[in-house]
MMTF fields as JSON, N, C-alpha, C and O atoms, coordinates in Angstrom:
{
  "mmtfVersion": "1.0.0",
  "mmtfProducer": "UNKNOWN",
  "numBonds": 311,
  "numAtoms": 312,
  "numGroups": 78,
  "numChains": 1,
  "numModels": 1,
  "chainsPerModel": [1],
  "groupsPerChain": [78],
  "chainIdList": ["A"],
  "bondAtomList": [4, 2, 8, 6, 12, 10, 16, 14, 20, 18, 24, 22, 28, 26, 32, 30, 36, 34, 40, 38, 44, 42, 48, 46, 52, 50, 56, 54, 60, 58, 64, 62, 68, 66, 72, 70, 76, 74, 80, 78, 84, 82, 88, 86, 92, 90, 96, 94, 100, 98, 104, 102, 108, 106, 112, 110, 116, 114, 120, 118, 124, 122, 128, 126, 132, 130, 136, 134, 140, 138, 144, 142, 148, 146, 152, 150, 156, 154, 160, 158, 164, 162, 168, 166, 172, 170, 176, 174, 180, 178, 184, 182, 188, 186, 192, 190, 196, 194, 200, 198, 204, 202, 208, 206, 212, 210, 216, 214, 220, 218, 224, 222, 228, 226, 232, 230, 236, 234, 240, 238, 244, 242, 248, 246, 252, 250, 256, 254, 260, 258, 264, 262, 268, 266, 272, 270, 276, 274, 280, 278, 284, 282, 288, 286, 292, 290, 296, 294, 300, 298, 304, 302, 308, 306],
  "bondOrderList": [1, 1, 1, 1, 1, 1, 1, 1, 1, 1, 1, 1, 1, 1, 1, 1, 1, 1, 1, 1, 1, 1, 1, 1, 1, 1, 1, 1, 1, 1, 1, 1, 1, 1, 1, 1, 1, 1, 1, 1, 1, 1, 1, 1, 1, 1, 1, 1, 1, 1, 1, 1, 1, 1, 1, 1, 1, 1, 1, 1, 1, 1, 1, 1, 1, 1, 1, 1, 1, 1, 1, 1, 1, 1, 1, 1, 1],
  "groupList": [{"groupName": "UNK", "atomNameList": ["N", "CA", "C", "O"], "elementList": ["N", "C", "C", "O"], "formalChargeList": [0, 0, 0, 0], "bondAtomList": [1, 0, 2, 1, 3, 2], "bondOrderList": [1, 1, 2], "singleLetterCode": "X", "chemCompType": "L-PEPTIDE LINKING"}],
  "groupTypeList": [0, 0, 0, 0, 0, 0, 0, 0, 0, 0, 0, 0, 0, 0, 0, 0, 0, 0, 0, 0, 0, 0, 0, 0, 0, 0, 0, 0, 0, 0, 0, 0, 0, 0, 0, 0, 0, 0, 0, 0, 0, 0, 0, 0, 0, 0, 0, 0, 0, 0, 0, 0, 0, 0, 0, 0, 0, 0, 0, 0, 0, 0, 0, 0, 0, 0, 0, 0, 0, 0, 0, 0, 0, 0, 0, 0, 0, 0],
  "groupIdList": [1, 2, 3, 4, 5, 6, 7, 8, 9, 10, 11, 12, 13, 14, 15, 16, 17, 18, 19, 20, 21, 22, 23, 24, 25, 26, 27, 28, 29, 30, 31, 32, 33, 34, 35, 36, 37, 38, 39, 40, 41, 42, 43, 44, 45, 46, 47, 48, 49, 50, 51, 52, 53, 54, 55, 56, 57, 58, 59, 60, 61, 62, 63, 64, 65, 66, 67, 68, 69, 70, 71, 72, 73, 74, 75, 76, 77, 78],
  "secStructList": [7, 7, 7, 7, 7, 2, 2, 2, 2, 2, 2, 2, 2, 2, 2, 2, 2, 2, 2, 2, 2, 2, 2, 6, 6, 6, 7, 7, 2, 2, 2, 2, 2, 2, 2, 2, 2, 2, 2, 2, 2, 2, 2, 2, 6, 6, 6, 7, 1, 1, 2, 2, 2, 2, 2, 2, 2, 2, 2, 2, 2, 1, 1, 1, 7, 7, 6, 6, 7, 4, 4, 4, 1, 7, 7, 7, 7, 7],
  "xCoordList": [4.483, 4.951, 6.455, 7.134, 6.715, 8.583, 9.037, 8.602, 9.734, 10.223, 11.405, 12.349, 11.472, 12.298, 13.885, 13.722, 15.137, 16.199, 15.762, 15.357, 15.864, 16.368, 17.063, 16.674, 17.815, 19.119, 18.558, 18.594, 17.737, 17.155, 15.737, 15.37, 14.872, 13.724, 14.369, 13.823, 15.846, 16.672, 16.536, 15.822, 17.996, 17.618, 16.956, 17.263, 15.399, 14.019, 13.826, 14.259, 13.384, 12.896, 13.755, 13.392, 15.017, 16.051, 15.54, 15.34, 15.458, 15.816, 14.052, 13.747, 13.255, 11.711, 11.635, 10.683, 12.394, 12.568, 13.379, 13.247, 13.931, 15.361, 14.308, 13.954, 13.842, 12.679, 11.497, 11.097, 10.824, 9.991, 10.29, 9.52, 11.514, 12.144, 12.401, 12.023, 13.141, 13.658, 12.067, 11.814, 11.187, 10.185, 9.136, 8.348, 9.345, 8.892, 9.357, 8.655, 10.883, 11.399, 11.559, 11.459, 11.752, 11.991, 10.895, 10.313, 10.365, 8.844, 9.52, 8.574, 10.142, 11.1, 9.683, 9.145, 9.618, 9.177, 9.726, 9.062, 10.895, 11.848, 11.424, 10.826, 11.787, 11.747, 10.467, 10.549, 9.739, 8.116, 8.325, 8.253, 8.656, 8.016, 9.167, 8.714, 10.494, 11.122, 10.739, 11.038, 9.872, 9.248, 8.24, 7.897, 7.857, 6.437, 6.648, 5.821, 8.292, 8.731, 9.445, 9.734, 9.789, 10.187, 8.978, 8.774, 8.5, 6.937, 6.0, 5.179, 6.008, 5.236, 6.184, 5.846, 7.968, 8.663, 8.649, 8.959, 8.364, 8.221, 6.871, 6.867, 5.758, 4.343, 4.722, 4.532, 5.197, 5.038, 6.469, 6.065, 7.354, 8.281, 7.76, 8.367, 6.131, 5.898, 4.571, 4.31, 3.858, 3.035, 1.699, 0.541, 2.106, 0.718, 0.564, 1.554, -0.911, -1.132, -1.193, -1.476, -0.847, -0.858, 1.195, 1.907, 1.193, 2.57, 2.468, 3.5, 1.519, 1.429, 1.91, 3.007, 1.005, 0.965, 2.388, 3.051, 2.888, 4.449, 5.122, 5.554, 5.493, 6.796, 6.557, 7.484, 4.963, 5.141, 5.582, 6.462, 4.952, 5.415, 6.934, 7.544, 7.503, 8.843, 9.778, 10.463, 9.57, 10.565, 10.142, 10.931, 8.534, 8.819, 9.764, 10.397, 9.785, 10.713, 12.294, 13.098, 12.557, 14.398, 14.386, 13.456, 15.7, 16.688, 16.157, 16.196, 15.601, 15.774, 14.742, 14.406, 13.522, 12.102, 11.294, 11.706, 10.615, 9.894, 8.634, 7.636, 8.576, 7.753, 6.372, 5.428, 6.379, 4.874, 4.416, 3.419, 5.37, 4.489, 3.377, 3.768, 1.898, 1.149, 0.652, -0.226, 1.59, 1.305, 0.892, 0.327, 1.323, 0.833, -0.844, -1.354, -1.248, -3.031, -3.83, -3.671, -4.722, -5.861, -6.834, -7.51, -6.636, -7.295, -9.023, -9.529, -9.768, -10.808, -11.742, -11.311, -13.072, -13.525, -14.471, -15.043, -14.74, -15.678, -16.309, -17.127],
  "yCoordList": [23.156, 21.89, 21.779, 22.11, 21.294, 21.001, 19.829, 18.694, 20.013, 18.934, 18.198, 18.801, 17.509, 16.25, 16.428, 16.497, 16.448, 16.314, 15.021, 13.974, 15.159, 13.864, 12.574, 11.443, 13.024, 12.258, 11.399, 10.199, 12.105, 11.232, 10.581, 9.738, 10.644, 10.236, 8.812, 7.748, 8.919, 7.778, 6.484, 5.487, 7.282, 6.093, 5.886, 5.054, 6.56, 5.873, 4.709, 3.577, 4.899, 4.218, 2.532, 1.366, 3.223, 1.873, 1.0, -0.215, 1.431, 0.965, 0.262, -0.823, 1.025, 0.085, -0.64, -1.411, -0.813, -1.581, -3.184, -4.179, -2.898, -3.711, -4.577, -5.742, -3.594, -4.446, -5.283, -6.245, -4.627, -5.589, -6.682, -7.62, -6.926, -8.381, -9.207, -10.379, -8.621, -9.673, -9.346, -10.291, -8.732, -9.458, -10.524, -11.215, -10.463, -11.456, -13.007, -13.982, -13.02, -13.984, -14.391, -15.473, -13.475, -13.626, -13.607, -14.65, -12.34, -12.292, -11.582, -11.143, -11.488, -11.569, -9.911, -9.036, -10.087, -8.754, -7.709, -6.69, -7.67, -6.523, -6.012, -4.96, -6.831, -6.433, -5.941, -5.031, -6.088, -5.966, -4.407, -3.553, -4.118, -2.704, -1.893, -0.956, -1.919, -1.222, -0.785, 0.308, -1.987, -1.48, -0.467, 0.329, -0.717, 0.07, 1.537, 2.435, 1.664, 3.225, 3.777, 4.969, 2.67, 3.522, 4.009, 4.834, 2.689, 3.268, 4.365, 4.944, 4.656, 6.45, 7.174, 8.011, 6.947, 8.352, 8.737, 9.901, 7.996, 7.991, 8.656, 9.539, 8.398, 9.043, 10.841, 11.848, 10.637, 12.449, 13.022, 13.892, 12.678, 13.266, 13.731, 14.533, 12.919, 13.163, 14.21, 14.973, 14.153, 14.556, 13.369, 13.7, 11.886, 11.093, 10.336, 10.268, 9.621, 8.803, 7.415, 6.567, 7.241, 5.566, 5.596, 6.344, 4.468, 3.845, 3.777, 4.027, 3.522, 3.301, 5.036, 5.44, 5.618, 7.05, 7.471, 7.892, 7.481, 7.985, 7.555, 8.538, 6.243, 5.492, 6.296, 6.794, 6.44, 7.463, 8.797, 9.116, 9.547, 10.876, 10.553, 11.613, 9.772, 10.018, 10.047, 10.96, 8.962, 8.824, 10.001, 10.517, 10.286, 11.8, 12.793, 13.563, 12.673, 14.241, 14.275, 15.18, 12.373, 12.01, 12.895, 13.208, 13.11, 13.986, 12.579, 11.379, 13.371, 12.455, 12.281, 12.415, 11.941, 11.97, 12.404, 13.514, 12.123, 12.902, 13.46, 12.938, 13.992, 14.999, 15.128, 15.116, 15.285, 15.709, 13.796, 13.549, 12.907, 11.915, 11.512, 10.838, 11.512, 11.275, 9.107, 8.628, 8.505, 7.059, 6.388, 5.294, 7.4, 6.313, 6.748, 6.322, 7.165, 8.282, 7.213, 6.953, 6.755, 6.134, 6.91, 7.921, 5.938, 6.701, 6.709, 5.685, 7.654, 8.429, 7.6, 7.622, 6.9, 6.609, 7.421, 8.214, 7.388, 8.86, 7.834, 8.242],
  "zCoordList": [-6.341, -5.831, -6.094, -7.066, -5.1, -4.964, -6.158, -5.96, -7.161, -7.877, -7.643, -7.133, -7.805, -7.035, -8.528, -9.746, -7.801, -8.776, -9.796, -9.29, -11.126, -11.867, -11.132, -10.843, -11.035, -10.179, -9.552, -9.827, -8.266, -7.125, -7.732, -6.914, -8.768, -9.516, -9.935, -9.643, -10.801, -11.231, -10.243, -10.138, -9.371, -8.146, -7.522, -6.668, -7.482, -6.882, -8.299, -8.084, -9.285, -10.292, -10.238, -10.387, -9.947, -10.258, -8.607, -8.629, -7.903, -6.131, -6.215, -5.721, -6.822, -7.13, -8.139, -8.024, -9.439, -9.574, -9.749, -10.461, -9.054, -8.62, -7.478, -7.66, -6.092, -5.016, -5.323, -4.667, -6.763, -7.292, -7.885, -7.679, -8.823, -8.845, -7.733, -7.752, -6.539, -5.148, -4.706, -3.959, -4.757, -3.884, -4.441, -3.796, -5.819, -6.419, -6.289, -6.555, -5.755, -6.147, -4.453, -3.875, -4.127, -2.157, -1.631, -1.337, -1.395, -0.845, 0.741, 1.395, 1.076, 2.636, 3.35, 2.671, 4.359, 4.852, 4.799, 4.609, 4.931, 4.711, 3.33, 3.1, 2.548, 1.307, 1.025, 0.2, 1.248, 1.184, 1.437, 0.554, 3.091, 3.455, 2.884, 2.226, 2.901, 1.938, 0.535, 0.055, -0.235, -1.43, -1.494, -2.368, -0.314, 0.278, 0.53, 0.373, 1.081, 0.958, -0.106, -0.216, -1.072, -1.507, -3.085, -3.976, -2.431, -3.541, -2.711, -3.423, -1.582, -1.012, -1.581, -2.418, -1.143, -1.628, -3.206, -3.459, -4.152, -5.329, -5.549, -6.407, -4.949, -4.932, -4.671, -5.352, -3.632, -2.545, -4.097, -4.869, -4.239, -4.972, -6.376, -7.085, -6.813, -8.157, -8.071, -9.001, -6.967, -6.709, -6.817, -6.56, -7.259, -7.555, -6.194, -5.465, -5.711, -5.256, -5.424, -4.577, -6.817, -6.851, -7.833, -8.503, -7.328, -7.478, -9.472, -10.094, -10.037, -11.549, -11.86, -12.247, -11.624, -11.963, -11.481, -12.429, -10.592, -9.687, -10.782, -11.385, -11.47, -12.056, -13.305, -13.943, -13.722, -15.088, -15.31, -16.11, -14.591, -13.878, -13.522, -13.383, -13.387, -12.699, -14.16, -14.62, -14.572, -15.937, -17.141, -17.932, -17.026, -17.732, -17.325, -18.047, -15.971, -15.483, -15.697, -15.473, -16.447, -16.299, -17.799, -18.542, -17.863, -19.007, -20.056, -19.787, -21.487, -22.542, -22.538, -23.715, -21.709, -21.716, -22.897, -23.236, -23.433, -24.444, -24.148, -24.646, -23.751, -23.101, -23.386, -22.597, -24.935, -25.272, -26.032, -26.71, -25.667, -25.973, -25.405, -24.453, -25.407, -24.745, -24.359, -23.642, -25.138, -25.358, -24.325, -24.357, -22.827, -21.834, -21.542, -20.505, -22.002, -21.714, -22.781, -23.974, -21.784, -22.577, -23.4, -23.207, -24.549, -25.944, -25.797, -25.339, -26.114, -25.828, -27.224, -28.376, -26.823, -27.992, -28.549, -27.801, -29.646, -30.244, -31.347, -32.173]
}
């Protein structure tokens, strides 16, 4: 699978979340389906299908990431 530059993971992360504040506060259609792409291009760039999974996967792959933290993985009861 093709990995997506840091760089461009950044300004997806920032550009979704920057759209989820104004569409909270606006709601406008525009804003809506713009969020909507740039929450698929964030999916196809990470390899996930849901927008939760993409934003995690994405900020693992930025510089500084900690890699082997597992904190976002639901804990297993035994």
């Amino acid at each position: 699978m093709l990995m997506a530059h840091p760089a461009v993971l950044r300004e997806l992360l920032d550009e979704y979340t920057a759209l989820r504040a104004l569409e909270a506060s606006e709601g406008s259609e525009a804003t809506r389906q713009r969020l909507d792409d740039v929450a698929y291009t964030l999916c196809v760039s990470t390899g996930t299908r849901d927008i939760d999974a993409a934003v995690i996967a994405a900020r693992h792959r930025l510089p500084g990431a900690r890699t082997l933290d597992d904190s976002v993985l639901g804990t297993v009861a035994t």
